[in-house]
N, C-alpha and C positions, 0 to 999 in steps of 0.2 A: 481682844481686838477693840479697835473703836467703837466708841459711844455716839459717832458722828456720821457712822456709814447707814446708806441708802439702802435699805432691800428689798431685792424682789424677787418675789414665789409666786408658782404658778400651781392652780389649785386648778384637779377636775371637780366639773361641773356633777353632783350626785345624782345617780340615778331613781327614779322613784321606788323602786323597790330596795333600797337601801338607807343609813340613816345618813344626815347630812351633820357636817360639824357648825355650819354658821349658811345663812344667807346673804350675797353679796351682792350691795345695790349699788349702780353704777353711776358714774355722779351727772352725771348730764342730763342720759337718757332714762333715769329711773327704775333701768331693767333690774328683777331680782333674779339674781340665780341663787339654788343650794348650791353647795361646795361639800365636796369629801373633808374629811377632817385633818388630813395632812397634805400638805405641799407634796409636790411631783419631783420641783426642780426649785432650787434653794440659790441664795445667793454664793453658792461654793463649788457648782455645777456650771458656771460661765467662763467660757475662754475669752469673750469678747461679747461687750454690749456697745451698742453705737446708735448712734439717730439717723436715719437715713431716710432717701423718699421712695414712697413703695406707688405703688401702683395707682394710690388715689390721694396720693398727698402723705403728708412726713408720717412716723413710725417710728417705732425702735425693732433694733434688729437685736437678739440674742446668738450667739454660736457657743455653742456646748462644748462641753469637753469629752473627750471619746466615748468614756466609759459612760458619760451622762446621754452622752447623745444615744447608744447602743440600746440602754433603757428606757431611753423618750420613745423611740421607732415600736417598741414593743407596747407601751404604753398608747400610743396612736394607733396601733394594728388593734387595739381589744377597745379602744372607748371609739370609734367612727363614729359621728354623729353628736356626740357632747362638745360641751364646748370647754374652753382649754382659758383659766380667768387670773389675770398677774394681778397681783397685790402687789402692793408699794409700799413700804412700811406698813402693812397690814390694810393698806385701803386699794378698794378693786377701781382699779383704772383704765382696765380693758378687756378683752375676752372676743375669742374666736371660734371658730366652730372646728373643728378635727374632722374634714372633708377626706381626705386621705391620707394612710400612714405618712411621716416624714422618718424619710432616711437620712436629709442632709444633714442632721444635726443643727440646721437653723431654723428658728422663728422669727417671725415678722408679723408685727401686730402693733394695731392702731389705739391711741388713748384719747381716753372722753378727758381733753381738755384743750388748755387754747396751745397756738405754738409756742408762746413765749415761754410757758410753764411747760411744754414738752424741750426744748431747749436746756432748758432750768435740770427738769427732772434726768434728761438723758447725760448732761454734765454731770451730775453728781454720783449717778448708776456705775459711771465710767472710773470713776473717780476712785469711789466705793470697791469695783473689782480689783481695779488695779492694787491698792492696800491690804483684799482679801487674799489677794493672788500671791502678794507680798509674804503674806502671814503663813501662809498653806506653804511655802518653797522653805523656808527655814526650818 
């Protein structure tokens, strides 16, 4: 596949009673989180990424793919309360907290950055799926 595509993984937040793979610090506001060692949801897990305005201003929206989605609901039924942190090519750009299971198979989550580089970033994400999605159907 390309050398050129965007990715983004979405890493639980580690619990202290377990070991963490890396600590991800958040680029605005500093915050550190542990992170589990593997990704939840991968860039091969996306039906659809998009930039959109959520509730307090722009965001990206993820929609899953069935079988990703069926596994996110169960993965949010067991971590309530941790919080749910995308990397972007490897760098954590945002993070939410897991308030209640999600059944819809969508996320919506906000990035520590300015709009013009969420623009930026959410063009290329798009971009990016569309070619992985490309790759996956052949």
């Amino acid at each position: 596949m390309g050398e050129n595509l965007t990715r983004a993984r979405f890493v639980l937040e580690s619990a202290e009673d377990n070991g963490f793979g890396a600590v991800a610090r958040m680029p605005i506001s500093g915050v550190a989180i542990p992170l589990q060692p593997e990704a939840i949801l991968s860039e091969y897990d996306y039906a659809k990424i998009e930039l959109a305005e959520l509730e307090f201003g722009a965001g990206l929206i993820f929609t899953l793919k069935p079988a990703a989605a069926r596994a996110f609901y169960g993965i949010t039924v067991a971590n309530q309360g941790r919080r749910l942190v995308l990397l972007i090519d490897g760098l954590a750009m945002g993070a939410r907290r897991i308030e209640s299971p999600v059944a819809t198979g969508v996320i919506s989550i906000f990035l520590e950055t300015t709009d013009e580089n969420l623009e930026e970033i959410a063009a290329k994400l798009e971009k990016s799926n569309l070619e992985i999605q490309k790759q996956l159907s052949r």
